[in-house]
C-alpha positions in Angstrom: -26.1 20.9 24.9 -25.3 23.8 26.9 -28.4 25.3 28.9 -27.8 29.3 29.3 -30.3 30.9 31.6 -31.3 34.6 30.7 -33.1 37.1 32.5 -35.5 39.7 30.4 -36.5 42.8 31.4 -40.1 43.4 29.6 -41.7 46.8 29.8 -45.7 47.1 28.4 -45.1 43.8 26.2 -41.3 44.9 24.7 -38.2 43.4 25.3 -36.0 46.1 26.3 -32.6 44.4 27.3 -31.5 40.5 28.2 -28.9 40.5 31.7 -27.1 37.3 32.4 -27.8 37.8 35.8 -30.7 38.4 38.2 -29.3 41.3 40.2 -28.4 43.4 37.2 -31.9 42.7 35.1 -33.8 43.9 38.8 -31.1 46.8 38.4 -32.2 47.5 35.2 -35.8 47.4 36.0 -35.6 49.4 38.7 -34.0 52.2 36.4 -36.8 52.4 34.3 -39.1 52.6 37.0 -37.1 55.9 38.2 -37.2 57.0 34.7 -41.0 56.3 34.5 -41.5 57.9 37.8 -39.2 61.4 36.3 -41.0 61.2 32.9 -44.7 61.4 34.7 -43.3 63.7 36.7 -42.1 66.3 33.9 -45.4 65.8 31.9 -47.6 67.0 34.9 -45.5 70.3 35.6 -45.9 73.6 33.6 -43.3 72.9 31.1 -44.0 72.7 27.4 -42.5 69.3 26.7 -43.4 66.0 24.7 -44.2 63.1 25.9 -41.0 61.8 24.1 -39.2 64.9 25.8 -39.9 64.0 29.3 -39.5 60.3 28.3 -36.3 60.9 27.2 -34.9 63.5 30.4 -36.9 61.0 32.7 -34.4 58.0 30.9 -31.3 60.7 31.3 -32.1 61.9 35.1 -32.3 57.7 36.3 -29.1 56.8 34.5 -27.0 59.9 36.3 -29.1 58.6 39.3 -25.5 59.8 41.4 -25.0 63.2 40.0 -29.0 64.1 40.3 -28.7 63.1 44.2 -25.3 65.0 44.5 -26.4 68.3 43.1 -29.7 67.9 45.5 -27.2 67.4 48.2 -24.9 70.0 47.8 -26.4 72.1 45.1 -23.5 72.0 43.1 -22.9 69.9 39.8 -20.3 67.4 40.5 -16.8 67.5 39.3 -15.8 64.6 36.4 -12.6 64.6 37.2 -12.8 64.2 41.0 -15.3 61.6 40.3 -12.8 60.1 38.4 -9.7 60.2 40.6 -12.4 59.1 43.7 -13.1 55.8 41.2 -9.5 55.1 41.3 -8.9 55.2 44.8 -11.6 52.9 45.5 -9.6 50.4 43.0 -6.1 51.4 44.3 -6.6 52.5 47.6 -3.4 52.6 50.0 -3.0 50.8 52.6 -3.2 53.2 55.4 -6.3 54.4 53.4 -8.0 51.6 52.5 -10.0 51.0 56.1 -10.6 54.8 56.4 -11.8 55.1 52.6 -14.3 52.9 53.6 -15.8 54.4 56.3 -16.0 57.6 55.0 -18.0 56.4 52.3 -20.2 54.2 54.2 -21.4 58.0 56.3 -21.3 59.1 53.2 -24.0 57.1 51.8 -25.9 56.9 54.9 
């Protein structure tokens, strides 16, 4: 008998998803939070939305968690295709790159 442990994310009572592992069900979790925290957010400004409006731009805004906090960076959208070819240079990256990569990302970050 094989014993298969499972980790449950439960919002208000519902199952919403099953993660195999810890760290991605607390990632998940925390996603909805965000999406909680943008949907409350939307419903208490001046626009006319829904609730199931600003439920479901609250959902949309926490999953592109990385393009929301670029464009409040910069105030520009960001660029697919250099997100892209950035994602394939952190895969690939060359050898003379690979230590500098790094650490421009780290500041990055930061």
């Amino acid at each position: 008998m094989a014993v298969e442990t499972k980790f449950v994310v439960v919002r208000k009572g519902e199952e919403k998803m099953t993660f195999a592992s810890k760290k991605e069900a607390d990632a998940y979790d925390k996603m909805l939070d965000m999406a909680e925290a943008f949907s409350d957010w939307l419903l208490q400004s001046n626009l006319e939305l829904d609730e199931t409006q600003a439920e479901s731009m609250g959902l949309f805004f926490a999953e592109q968690k990385e393009a929301v906090q670029h464009i409040l960076r910069t105030s520009k959208v960001p660029d697919a295709d250099a997100n892209a070819e950035s994602d394939k240079a952190e895969i690939q990256p060359d050898a003379e790159n690979a230590v500098s990569e790094k650490k421009i990302r780290a500041v990055k970050a930061a």
